[in-house]
Structure formats: structure tokens, C-alpha cells
C-alpha positions in Angstrom: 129.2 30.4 -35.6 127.7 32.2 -38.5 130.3 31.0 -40.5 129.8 27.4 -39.4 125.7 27.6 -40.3 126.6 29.2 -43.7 128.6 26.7 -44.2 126.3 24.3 -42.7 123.7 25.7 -44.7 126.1 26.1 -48.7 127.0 22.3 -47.6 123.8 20.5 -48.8 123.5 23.0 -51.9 127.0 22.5 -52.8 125.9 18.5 -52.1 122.9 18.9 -54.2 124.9 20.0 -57.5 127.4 17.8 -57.2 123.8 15.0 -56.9 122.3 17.0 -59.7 124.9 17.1 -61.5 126.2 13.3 -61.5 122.2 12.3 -63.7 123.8 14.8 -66.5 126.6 12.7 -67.3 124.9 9.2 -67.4 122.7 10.9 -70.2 123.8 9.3 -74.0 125.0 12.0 -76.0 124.4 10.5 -79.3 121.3 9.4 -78.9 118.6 9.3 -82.2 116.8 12.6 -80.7 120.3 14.5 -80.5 121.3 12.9 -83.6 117.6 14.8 -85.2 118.2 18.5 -83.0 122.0 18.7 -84.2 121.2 17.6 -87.9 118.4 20.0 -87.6 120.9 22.5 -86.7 122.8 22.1 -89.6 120.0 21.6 -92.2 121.2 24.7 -94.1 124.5 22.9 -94.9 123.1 19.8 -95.9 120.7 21.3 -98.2 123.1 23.4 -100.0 125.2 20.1 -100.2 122.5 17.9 -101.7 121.4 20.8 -104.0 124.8 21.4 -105.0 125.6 17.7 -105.8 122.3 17.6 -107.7 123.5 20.6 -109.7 127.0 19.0 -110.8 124.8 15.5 -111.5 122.5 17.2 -113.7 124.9 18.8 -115.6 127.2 15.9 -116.3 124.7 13.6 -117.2 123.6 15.8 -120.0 127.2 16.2 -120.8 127.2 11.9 -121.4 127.2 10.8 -125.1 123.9 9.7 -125.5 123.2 5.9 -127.2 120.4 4.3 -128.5 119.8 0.4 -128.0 118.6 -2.0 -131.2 117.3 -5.1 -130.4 116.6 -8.3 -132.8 115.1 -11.5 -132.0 116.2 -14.6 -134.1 115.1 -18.2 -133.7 118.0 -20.6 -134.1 118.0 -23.9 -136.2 116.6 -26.9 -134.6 118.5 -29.7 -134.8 117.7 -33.0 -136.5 118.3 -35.9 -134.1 117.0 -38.4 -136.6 120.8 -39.2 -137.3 122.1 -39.5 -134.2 119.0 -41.1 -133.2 119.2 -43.8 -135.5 122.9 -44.6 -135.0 122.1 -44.7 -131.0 119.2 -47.0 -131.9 121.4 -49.3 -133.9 124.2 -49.1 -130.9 121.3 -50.0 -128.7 120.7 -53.1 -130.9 123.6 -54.6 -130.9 123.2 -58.2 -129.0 126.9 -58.7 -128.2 127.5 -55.6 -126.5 124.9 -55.2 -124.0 126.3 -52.7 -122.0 126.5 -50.6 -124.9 123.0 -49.9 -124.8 122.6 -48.3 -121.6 125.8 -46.3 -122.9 123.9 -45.6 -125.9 120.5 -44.4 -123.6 122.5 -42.3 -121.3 124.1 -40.6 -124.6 121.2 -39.8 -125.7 119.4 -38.2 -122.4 122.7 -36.3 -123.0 121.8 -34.8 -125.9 119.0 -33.0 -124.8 120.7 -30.9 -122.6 122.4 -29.1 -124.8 120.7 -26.0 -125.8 121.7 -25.6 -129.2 121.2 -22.1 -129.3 124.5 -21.6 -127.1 126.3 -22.3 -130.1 124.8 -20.4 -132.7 125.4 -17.4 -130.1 129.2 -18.1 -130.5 128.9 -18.1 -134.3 126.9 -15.2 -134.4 129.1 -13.3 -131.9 132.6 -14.8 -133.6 135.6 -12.7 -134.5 134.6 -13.1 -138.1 131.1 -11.7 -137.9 132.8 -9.0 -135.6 135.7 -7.5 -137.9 133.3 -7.8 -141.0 130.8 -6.0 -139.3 133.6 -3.4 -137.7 134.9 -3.0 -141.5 131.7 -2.4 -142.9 130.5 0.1 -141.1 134.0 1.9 -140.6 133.5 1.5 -136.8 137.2 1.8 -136.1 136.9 5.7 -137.0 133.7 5.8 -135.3 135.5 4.7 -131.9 138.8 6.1 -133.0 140.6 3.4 -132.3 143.7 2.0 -134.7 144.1 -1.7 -133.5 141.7 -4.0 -135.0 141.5 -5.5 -131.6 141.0 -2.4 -129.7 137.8 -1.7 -132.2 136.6 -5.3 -131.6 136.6 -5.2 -127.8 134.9 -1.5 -127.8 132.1 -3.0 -130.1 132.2 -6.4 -127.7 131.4 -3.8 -124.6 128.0 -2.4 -126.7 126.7 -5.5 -127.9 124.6 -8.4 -125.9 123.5 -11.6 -127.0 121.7 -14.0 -124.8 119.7 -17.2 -125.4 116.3 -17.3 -123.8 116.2 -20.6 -121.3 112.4 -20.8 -122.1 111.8 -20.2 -125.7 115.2 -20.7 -126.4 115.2 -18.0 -128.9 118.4 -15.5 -129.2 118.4 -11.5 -128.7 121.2 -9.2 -129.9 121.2 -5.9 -128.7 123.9 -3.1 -130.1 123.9 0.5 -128.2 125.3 3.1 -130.9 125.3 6.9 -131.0 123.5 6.8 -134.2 119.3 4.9 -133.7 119.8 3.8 -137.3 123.1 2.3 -137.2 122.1 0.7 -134.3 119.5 -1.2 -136.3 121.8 -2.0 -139.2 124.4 -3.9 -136.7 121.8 -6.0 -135.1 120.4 -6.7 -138.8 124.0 -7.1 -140.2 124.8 -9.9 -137.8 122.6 -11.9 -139.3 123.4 -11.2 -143.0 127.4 -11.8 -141.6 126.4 -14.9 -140.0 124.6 -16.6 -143.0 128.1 -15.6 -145.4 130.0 -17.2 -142.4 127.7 -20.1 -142.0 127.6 -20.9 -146.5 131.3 -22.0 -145.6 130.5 -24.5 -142.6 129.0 -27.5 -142.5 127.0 -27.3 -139.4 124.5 -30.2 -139.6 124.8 -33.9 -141.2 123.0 -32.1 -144.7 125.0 -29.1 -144.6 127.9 -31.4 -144.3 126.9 -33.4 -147.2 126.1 -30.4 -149.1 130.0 -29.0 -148.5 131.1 -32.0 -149.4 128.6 -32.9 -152.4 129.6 -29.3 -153.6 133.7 -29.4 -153.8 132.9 -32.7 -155.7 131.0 -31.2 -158.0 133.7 -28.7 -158.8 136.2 -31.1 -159.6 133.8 -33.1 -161.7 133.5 -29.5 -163.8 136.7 -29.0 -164.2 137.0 -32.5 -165.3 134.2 -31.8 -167.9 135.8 -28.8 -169.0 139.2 -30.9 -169.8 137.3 -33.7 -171.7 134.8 -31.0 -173.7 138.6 -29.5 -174.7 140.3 -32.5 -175.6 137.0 -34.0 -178.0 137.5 -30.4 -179.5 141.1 -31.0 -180.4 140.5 -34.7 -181.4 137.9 -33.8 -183.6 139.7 -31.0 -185.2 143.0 -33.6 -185.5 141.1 -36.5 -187.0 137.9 -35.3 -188.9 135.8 -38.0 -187.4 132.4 -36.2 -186.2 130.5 -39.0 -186.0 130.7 -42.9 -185.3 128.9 -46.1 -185.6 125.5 -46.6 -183.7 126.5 -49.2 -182.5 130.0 -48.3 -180.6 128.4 -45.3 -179.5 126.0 -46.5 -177.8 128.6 -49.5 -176.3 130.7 -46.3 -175.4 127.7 -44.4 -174.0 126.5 -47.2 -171.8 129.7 -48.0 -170.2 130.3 -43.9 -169.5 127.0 -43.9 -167.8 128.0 -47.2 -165.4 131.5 -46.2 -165.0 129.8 -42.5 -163.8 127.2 -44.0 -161.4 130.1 -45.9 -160.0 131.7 -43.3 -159.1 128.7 -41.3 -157.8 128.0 -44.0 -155.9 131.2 -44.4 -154.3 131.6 -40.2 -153.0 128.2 -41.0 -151.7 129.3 -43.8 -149.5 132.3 -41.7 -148.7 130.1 -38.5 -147.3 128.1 -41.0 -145.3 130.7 -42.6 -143.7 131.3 -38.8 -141.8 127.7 -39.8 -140.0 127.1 -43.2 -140.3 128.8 -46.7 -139.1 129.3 -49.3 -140.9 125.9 -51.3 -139.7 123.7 -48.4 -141.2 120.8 -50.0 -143.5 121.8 -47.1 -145.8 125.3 -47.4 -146.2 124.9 -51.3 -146.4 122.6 -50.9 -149.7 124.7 -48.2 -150.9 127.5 -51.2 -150.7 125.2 -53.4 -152.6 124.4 -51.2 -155.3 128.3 -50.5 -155.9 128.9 -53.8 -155.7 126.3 -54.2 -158.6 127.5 -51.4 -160.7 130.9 -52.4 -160.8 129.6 -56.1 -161.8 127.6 -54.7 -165.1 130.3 -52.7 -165.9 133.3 -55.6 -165.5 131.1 -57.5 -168.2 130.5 -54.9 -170.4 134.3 -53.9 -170.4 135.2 -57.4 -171.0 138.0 -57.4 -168.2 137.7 -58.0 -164.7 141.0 -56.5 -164.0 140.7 -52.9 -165.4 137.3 -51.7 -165.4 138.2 -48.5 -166.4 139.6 -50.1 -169.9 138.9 -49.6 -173.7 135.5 -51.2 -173.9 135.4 -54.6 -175.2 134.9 -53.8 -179.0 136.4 -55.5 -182.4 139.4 -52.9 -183.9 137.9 -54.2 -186.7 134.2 -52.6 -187.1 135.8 -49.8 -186.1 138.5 -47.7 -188.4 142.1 -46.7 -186.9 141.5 -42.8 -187.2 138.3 -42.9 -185.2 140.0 -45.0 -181.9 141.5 -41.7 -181.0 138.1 -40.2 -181.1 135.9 -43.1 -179.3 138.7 -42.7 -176.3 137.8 -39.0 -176.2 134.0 -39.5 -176.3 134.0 -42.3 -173.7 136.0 -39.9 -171.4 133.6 -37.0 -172.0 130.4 -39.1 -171.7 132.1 -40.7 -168.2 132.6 -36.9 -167.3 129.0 -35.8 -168.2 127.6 -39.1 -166.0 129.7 -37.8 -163.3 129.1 -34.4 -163.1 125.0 -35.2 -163.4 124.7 -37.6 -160.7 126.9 -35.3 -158.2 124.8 -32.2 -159.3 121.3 -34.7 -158.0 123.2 -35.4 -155.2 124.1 -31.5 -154.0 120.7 -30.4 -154.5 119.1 -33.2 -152.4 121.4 -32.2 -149.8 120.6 -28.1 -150.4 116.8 -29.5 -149.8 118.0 -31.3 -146.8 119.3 -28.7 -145.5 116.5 -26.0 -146.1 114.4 -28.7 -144.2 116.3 -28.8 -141.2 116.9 -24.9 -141.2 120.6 -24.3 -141.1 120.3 -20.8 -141.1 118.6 -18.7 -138.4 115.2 -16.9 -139.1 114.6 -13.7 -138.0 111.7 -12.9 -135.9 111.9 -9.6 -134.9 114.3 -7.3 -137.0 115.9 -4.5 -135.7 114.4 -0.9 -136.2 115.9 2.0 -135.7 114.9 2.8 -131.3 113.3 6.0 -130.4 114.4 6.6 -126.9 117.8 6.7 -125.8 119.0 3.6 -123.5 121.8 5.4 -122.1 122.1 7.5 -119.9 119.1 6.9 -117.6 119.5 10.5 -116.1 116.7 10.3 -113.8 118.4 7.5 -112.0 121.3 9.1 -112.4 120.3 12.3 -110.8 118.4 10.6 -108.0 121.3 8.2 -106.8 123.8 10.8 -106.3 120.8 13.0 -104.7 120.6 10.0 -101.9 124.2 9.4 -102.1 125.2 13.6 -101.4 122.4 13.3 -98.6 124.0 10.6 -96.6 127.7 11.7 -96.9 126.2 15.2 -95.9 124.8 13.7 -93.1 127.8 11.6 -92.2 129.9 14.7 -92.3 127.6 16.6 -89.8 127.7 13.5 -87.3 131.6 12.8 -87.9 132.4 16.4 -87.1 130.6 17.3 -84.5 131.7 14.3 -82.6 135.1 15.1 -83.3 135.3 18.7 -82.2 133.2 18.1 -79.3 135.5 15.8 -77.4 137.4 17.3 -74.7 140.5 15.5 -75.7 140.2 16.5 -79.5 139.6 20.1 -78.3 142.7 19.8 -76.5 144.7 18.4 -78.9 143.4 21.2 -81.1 144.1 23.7 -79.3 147.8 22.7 -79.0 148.6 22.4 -82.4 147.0 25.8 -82.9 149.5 27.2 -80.4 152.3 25.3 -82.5 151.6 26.3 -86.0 150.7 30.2 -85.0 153.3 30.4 -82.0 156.3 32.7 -83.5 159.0 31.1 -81.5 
């Protein structure tokens, strides 16, 4: 009976652990408060883990090459739409093809999209620029690289150049090891661009201009030749000097026969940018026309204007033919060469007015703080970084070796590496 009530009595405590016991393992083990008490537990290790990793961060970011960051701020040519606004104008115009000018409109709405700036970016940032700015500086032993390419793309990586969308101005940045030779590559695009840009014809002047200009080197050489051959005629003949009259026959039909042809490269460089409705290239035809009429009845022949001029044999001797063929050809050449030299520097004004070449606003000075590397960020990234995975690792782990099945598992392999059977 005593054994019963003891039993009857250990029954309900024996009942009332099993009760108490059932709340304990409804309770989340990985709750935010545990998560706190077991990382609190293990604050040592994290710290010595973030301090650590601060350490090594530290260090290596003072190990990093240091650069420096040169900036320049250019303003880019604006363009001149009076051309292309007065050929639209004139395709507007046109009464038999209405529907041209809405075509005409929408190009031009067109236009002004464009942000010409994009353009001069991809001059200023061309292969050309690049490998004469890479051989003037010797940049390829500065990266110590031995491809020409290789160089090029390691100075692509360091340099930046953007085009403001609001003021539409372009900045250049170069990072370098050296502050000063930073400031000399920003500056050097610009003195790279404007050798690069003396060779293209960009806008409708500089267009004339390169075209005005290899004219006016073939009329020089022609002078040269007809200086050189009145020489030798002069030396061959003795004649140094002939009648007023013929001379000044022979001078005025040089000087009509040279406007002629002025006239005619002129209406050849503005057929690149005009139709053939322009009111310009219309009186150009006029005046040409006009020209070549005085100069038919001064010559005498409506065939060859480029003939003898129309003069008697006789009122002028048989030794001094030689020599008036000689003088008509040089005056012809002087004409020539004095109308196309007008006609480049009108374009060279033209294009100083519409500013072909980019203007520096702000040039490049030598920087006196580094732009790379930012070792506060640095060091304060991989401080947060090292403090998560520390964290993560006391979270991860603990879970792990707390499991009852891990702990078995654990346990076994233990007993199969140590086990000397």
C-alpha cells in the first residue's frame, strides 16, 4: 500500500514534468533575443575578427598606387545652322512638292536634337589623339606595356569624358601617378585635337577652307612653273620688255581668264552645301557666265577661250611671240593664285566665326589630393563587411553544432576517422 501511494503520490510529479516540460519545446530557439545573448557570448571573436580585417584593410590600402585626377572643362563649337537652315527654307519653298515641306520641317526639329558636343567627344577621345598623346608622353613605359593597343586601352580605363546635358559643355578627366602629368594629358588633348581637327573639314567654312586651301597649292605650283619658264624665255630670246599696248591686251585677258577660273572652284566648293536653287550659287552662275562672255570677245574666238589673244603678228616681232605666250601664262597664274588666296582667307574668317575649334574654359592644373584610393571608404566597408560575415559565422555555427542530428553525425565520423580498425 505504501508503494501504491508513493506511486500515487511520484505519479502527478512525474505528470507535472512531463506538463512542464512540453512549454520548453514550443519556445523558438532562434529568436532576436537569443540571436543578441549568443552573439553576446561570442563578442570576443567577433571583435578580434573586425579588428583584424581592419588591420589587413589598412595596410593594403596604403600599399595601392596612389593617383591624382586632372580635370578640364572645354566648350565645344556651336554649330552654324544658317546653311542648313537656308537650304530647308528653300526645300520648304518649293510649290510643286508640297509634301516636301513638312519633310523639310520635321528635318529640321531633327536637328536640334543632336547635341553636338557628342561628337567632338569622339574626336577628342579618337585613336589618333590617344597614340599621339601615349607617344608623347612615353606612356607605354609608364604602364609597361609593349602593344600599342594594350597602352591605349590602359590609358582608355584612366580617362573620362562626358558632355554636360545642361550646359552642354565637355569635361576630361585623366587619373595618373604623377599630379603634373595628369594636368599635361587633360591639356594635351586639346592641343592633339586642334592638329587633328587642321586636317578635317568639320563645318561648311572649314570645308571650304580645306578645299580653298589644296587649290591654292596647286595654283603655287603652277606659278612656280610659269615664273621658271618666263626665266628661260627671257634668257633664250632677249626680249625683257614689250609693247604697251600687247601687254596690257595680254594682261587683261590673264586677269579674266583667272577670275574664270576662281569663279568656277568657287561654284565647285559650294556645290558640297548648296543645291542648285541656292540664290548664291545662281549668281555665281551668272557672273561665270559673264566672265567667260568678256573674255570670248577679247580672245577673238568663241571656240578656244583659252587661245593666243586676238592680236596682229604684225605689231608684234617673231622673237617676242615666244615671250608674250610666257607672260600671258604667268599673269593667268598670278590672277589665279590671288583670287584663290581671297577666297581661303574669307573662309579662315568663316571659320574663326563659327569657332571650329574648342575653347578651353577651365585648364587642367596639376590636383593636390589624391583621387584614388579613398582609404577611408575603403577601410570602413570592409569594417562593415568583416562585421556581418563575423556575425553570420557565429549564427551559422552555432546552429550547426547545436542540432541533435549534426551532433550525431559528428560524432560518428569522429569515431571513423580516429577508430584504428
Amino acid at each position: 500500500m505504501v508503494t501504491r501511494y508513493s506511486d500515487a503520490v511520484i505519479q502527478p510529479e512525474a505528470v507535472a514534468q512531463e506538463t512542464s516540460s512540453e512549454p520548453a519545446r514550443t519556445i523558438p530557439q532562434n529568436s532576436a533575443l537569443d540571436g543578441l545573448i549568443l552573439l553576446a557570448e561570442h563578442k570576443r571573436f567577433i571583435g578580434l575578427f573586425v579588428l583584424i580585417a581592419v588591420v589587413l584593410t589598412t595596410v593594403v590600402s596604403f600599399l595601392l598606387p596612389v593617383r591624382y585626377e586632372a580635370k578640364i572643362l572645354l566648350l565645344p563649337p556651336q554649330q552654324n545652322s544658317s546653311v542648313g537652315s537656308a537650304l530647308l527654307g528653300q526645300l520648304g519653298n518649293m510649290g510643286s512638292l508640297g509634301s516636301l515641306g513638312s519633310l523639310a520641317s520635321l528635318a529640321g526639329g531633327s536637328l536640334g536634337i543632336k547635341n553636338p558636343a557628342d561628337m567632338y567627344i569622339s574626336l577628342l577621345t579618337s585613336r589618333t589623339v590617344e597614340d599621339a598623346l601615349i607617344q608623347r608622353f612615353d606612356l607605354m613605359k609608364e604602364y609597361h606595356e609593349k602593344r600599342m593597343s594594350d597602352a591605349r586601352k590602359e590609358f582608355e580605363s584612366r580617362t573620362t569624358a562626358i558632355a554636360g546635358t545642361k550646359d552642354g559643355l565637355i569635361r576630361i578627366s585623366v587619373e595618373d601617378r604623377d599630379p603634373k602629368r595628369a594636368a599635361d594629358l587633360a591639356n594635351g588633348y586639346v592641343e592633339e585635337f586642334r592638329k587633328l581637327s587642321a586636317s578635317l573639314a568639320i563645318t561648311e567654312a572649314a570645308r571650304r577652307r580645306l578645299f580653298f586651301e589644296q587649290q591654292l597649292q596647286q595654283a603655287k605650283d603652277e606659278l612656280t612653273k610659269a615664273e621658271e619658264a618666263m626665266r628661260k624665255t627671257q634668257q633664250s630670246t632677249g626680249v625683257l620688255q614689250i609693247d604697251s599696248q600687247a601687254r596690257a591686251l595680254i594682261e587683261g585677258a590673264a586677269i579674266l581668264r583667272g577670275q574664270v577660273v576662281a569663279k568656277q572652284v568657287q561654284i565647285e566648293s559650294m556645290r558640297s552645301f548648296a543645291t542648285d536653287d541656292n540664290p548664291r550659287l545662281i549668281l555665281a552662275k551668272q557672273e561665270l557666265a559673264a566672265l567667260q562672255s568678256q573674255l570670248q570677245r577679247l580672245a577673238g574666238s568663241q571656240q578656244d577661250t583659252g587661245s593666243d589673244i586676238n592680236l596682229s603678228k604684225g605689231r608684234v616681232t617673231e622673237s617676242g611671240m615666244e615671250y608674250l605666250r610666257r607672260y600671258r601664262d604667268l599673269k593667268y597664274s598670278e590672277t589665279v593664285f590671288e583670287l584663290l588666296a581671297k577666297e581661303f582667307e574669307i573662309a579662315k574668317l568663316d571659320e574663326a566665326r563659327e569657332g571650329s575649334i574648342v575653347q578651353v574654359v577651365d585648364a587642367a592644373v596639376p590636383p593636390d589630393k589624391r583621387s584614388f584610393p579613398p582609404r577611408a571608404l575603403i577601410v570602413v566597408l570592409m569594417t562593415l563587411i568583416a562585421l556581418v560575415i563575423a556575425v553570420l559565422w557565429v549564427l551559422a555555427s552555432e546552429r550547426w553544432v547545436q542540432s541533435p542530428e549534426r551532433q550525431g553525425r559528428i560524432q560518428t565520423l569522429r569515431a571513423m576517422l580516429f577508430s584504428r580498425q
